[in-house]
Biopython code that builds the backbone (N, CA, C, O; Angstrom):
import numpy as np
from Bio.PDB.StructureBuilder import StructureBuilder

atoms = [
    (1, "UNK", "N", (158.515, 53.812, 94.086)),
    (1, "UNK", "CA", (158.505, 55.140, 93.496)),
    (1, "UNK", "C", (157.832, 55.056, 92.125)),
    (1, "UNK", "O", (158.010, 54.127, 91.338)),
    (2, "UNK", "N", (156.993, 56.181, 91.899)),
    (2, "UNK", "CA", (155.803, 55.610, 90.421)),
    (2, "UNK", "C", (157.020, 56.396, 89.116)),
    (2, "UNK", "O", (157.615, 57.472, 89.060)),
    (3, "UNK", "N", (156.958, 55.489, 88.453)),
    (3, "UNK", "CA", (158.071, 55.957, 87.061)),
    (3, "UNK", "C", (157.929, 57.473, 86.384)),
    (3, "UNK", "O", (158.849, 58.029, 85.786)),
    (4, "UNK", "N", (156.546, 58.059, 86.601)),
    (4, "UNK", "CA", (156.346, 59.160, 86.225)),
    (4, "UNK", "C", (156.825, 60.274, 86.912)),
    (4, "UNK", "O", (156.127, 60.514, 87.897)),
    (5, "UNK", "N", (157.814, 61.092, 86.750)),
    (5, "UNK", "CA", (157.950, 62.507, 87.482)),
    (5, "UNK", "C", (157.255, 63.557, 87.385)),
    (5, "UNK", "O", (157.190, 64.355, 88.319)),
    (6, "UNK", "N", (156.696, 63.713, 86.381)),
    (6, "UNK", "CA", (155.683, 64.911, 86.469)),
    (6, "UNK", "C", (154.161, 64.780, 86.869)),
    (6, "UNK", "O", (153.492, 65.648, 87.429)),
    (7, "UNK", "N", (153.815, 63.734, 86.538)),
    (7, "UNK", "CA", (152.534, 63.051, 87.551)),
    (7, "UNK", "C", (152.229, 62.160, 88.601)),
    (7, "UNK", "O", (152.511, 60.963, 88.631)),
    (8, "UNK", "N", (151.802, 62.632, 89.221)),
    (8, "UNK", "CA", (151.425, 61.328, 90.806)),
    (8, "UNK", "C", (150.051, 61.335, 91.015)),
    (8, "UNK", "O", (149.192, 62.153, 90.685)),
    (9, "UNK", "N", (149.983, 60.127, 91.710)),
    (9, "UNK", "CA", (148.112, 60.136, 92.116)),
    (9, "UNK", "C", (148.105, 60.895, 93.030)),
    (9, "UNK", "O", (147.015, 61.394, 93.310)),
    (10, "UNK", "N", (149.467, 61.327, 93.954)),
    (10, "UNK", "CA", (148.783, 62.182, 95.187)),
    (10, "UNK", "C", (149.131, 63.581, 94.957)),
    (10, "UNK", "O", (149.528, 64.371, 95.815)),
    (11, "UNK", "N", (148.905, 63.859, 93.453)),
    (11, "UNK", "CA", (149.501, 65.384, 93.215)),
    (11, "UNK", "C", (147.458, 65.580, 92.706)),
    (11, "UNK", "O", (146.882, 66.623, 93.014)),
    (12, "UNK", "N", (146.917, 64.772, 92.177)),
    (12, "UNK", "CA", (145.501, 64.826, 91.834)),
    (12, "UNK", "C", (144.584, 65.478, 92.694)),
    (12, "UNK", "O", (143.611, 66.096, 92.261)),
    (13, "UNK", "N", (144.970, 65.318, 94.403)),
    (13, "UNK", "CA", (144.280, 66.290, 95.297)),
    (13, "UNK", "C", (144.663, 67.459, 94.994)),
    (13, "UNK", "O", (143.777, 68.056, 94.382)),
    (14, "UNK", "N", (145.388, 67.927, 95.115)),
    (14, "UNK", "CA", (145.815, 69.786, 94.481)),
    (14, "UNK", "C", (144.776, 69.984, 94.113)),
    (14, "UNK", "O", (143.788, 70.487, 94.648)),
    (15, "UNK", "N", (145.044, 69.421, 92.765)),
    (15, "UNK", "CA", (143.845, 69.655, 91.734)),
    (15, "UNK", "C", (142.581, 69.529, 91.847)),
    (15, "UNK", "O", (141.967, 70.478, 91.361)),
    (16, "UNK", "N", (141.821, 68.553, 92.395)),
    (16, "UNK", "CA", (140.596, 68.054, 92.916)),
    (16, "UNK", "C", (140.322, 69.886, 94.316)),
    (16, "UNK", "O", (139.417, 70.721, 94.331)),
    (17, "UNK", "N", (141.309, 69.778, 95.011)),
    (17, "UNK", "CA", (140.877, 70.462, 96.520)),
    (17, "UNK", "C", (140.860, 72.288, 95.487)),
    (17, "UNK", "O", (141.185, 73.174, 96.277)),
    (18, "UNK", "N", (140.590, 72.815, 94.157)),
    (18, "UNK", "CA", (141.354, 74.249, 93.348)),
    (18, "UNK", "C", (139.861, 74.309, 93.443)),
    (18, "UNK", "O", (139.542, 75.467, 93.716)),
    (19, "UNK", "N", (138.422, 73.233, 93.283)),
    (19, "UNK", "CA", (137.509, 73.578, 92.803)),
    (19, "UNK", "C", (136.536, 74.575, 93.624)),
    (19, "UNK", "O", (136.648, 75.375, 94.552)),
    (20, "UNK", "N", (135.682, 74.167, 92.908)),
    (20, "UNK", "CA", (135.108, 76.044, 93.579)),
    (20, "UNK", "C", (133.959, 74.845, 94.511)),
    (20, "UNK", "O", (133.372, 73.873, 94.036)),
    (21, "UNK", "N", (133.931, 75.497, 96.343)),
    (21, "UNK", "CA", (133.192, 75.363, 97.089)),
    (21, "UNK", "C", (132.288, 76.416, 97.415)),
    (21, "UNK", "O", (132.262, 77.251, 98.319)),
    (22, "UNK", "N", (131.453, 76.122, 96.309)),
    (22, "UNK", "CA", (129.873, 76.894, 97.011)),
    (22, "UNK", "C", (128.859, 76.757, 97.585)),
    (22, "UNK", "O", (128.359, 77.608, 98.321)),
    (23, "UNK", "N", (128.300, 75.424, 97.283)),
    (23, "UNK", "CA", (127.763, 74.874, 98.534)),
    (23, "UNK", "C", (127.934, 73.730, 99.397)),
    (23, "UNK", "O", (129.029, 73.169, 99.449)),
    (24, "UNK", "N", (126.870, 73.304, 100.133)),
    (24, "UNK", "CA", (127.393, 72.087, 101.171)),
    (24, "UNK", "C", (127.481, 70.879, 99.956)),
    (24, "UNK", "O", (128.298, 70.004, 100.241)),
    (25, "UNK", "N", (126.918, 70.727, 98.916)),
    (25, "UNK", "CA", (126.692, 69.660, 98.246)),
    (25, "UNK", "C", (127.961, 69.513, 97.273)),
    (25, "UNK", "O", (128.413, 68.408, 96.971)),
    (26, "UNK", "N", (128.574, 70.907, 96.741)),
    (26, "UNK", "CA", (129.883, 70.730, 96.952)),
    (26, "UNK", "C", (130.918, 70.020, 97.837)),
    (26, "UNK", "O", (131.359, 68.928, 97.480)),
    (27, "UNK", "N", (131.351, 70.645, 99.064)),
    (27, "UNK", "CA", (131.991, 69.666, 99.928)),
    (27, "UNK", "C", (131.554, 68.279, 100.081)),
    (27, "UNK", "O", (132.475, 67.512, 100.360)),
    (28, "UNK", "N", (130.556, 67.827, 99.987)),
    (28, "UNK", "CA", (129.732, 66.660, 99.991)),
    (28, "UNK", "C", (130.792, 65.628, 98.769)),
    (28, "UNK", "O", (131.678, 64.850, 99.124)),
    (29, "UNK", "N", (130.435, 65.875, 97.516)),
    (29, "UNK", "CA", (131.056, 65.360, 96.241)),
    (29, "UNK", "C", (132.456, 65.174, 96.707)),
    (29, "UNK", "O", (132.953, 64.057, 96.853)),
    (30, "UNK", "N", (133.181, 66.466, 96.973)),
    (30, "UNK", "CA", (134.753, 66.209, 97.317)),
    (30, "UNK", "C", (134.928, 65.515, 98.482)),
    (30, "UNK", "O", (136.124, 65.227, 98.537)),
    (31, "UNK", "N", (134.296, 65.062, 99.528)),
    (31, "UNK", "CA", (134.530, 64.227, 100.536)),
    (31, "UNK", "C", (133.798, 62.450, 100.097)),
    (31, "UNK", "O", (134.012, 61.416, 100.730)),
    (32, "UNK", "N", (133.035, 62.590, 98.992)),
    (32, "UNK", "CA", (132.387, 61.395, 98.331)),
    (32, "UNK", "C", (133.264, 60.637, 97.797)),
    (32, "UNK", "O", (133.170, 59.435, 97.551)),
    (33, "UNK", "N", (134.543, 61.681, 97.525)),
    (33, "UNK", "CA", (135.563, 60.846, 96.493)),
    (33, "UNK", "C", (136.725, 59.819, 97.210)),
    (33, "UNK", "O", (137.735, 59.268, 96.773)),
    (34, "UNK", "N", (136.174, 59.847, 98.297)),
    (34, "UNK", "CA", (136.889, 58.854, 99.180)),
    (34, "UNK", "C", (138.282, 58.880, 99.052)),
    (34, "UNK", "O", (138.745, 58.182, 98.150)),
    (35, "UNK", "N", (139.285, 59.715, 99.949)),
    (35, "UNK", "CA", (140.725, 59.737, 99.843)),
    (35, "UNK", "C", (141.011, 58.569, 100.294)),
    (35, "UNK", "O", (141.107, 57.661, 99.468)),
    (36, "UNK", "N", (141.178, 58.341, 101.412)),
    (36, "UNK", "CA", (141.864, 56.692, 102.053)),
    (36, "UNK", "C", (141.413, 55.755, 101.277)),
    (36, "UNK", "O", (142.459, 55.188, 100.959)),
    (37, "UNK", "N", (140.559, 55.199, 100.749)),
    (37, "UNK", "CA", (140.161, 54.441, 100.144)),
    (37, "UNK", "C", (141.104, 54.424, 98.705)),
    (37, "UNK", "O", (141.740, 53.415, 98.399)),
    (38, "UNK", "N", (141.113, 55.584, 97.919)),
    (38, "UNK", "CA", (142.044, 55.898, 96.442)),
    (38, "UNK", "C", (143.634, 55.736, 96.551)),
    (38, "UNK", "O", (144.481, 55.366, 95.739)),
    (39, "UNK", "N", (143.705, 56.219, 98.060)),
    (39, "UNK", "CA", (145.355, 56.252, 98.523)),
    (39, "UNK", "C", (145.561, 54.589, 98.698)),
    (39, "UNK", "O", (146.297, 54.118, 97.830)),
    (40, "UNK", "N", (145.084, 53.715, 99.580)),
    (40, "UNK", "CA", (145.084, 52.710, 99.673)),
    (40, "UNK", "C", (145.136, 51.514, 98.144)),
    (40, "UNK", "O", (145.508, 50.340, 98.138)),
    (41, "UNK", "N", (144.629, 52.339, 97.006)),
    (41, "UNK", "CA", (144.514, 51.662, 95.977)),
    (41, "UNK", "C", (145.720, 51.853, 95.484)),
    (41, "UNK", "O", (146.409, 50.992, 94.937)),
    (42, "UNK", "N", (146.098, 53.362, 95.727)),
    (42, "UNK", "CA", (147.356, 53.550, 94.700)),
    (42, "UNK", "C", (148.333, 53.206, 95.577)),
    (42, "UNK", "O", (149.417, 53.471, 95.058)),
    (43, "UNK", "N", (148.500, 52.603, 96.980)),
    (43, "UNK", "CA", (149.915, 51.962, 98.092)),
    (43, "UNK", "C", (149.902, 50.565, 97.415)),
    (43, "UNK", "O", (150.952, 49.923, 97.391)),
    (44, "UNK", "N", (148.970, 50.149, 96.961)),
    (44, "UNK", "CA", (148.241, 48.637, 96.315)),
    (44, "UNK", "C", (149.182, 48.196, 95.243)),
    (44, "UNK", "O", (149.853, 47.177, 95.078)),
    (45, "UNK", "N", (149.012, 49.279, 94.580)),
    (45, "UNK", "CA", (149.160, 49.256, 93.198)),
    (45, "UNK", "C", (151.270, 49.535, 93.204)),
    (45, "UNK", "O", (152.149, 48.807, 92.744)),
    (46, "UNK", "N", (151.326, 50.330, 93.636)),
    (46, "UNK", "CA", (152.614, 50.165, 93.960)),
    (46, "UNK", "C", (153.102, 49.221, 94.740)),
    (46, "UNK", "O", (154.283, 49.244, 94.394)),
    (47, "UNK", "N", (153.025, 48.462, 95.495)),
    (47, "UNK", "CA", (153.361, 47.664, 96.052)),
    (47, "UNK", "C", (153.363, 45.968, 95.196)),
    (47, "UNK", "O", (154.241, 45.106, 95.204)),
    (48, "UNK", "N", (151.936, 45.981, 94.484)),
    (48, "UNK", "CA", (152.079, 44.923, 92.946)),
    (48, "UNK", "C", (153.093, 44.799, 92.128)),
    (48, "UNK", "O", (153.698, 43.800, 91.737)),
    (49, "UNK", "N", (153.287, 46.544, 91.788)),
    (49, "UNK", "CA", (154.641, 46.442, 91.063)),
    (49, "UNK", "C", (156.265, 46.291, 91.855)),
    (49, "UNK", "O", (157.335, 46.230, 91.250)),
    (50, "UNK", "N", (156.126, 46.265, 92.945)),
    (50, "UNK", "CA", (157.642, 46.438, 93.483)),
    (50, "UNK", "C", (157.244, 44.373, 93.625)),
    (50, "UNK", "O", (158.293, 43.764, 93.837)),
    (51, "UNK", "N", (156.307, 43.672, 93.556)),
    (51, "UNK", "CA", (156.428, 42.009, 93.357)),
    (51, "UNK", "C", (156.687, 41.593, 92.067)),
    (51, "UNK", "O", (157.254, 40.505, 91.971)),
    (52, "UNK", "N", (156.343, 42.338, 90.784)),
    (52, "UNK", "CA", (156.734, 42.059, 89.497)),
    (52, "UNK", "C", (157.692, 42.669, 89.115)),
    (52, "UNK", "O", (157.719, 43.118, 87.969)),
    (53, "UNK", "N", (158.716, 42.837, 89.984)),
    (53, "UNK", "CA", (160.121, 43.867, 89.460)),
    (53, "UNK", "C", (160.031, 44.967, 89.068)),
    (53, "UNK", "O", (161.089, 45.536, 88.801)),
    (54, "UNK", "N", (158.435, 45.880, 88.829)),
    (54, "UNK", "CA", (158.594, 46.850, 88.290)),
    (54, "UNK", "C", (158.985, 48.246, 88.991)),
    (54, "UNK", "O", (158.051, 48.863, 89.504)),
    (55, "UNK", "N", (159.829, 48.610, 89.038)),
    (55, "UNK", "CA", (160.672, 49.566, 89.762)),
    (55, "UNK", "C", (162.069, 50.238, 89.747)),
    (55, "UNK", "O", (163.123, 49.604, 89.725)),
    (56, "UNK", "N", (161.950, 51.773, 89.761)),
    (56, "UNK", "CA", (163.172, 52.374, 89.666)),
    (56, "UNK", "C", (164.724, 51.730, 89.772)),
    (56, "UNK", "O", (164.810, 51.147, 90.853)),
    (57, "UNK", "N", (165.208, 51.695, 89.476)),
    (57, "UNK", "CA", (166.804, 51.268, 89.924)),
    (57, "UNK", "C", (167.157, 51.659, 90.579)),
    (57, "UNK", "O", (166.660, 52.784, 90.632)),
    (58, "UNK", "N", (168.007, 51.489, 91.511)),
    (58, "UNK", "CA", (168.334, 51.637, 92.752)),
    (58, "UNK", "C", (169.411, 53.075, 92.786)),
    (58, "UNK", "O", (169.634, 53.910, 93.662)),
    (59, "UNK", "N", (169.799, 52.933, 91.734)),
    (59, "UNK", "CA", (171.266, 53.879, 91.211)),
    (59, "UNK", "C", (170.416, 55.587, 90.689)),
    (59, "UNK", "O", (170.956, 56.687, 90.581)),
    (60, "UNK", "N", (169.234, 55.276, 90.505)),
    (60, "UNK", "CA", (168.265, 56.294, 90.099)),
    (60, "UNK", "C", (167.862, 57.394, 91.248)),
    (60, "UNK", "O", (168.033, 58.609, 91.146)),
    (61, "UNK", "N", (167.183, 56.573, 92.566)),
    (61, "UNK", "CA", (166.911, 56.649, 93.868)),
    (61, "UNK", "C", (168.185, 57.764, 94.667)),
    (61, "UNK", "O", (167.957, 58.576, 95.563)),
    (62, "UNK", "N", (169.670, 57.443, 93.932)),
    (62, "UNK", "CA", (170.319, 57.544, 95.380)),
    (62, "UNK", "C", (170.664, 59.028, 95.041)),
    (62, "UNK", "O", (171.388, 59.717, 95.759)),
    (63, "UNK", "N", (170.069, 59.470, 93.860)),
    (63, "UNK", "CA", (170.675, 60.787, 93.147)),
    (63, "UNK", "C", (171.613, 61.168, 92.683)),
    (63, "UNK", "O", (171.656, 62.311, 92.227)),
]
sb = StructureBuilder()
sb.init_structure("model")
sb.init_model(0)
sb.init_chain("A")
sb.init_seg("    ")
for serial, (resi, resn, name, xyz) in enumerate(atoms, 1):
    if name == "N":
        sb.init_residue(resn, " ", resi, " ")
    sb.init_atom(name, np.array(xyz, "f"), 0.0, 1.0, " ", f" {name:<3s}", serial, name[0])
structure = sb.get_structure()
């Protein structure tokens, strides 16, 4: 779970998908930005930190 509550990497699509599609070269750019590829970085990246202890407490989690 990423320590931040008000930001996530997968709250960044929202934001990314608000922009204005006017042309094809538009959709082009937003499909350039490679989702699986960014998601895969940020499962990565969390997963680094749950090997260096870095992670919620368990008592945090259960609500």
């Amino acid at each position: 779970m990423p320590f931040n509550s008000d930001t996530a990497f997968r709250s960044d699509l929202g934001f990314s998908a608000r922009g204005s599609f006017r042309t094809r070269e538009h959709y082009l750019c937003y499909l350039g930005a490679d989702m699986p590829r960014y998601f895969n970085k940020q499962i990565a990246n969390m997963r680094n930190g749950l090997v260096r202890s870095f992670a919620q407490r368990r008592v945090t989690l259960e609500g």
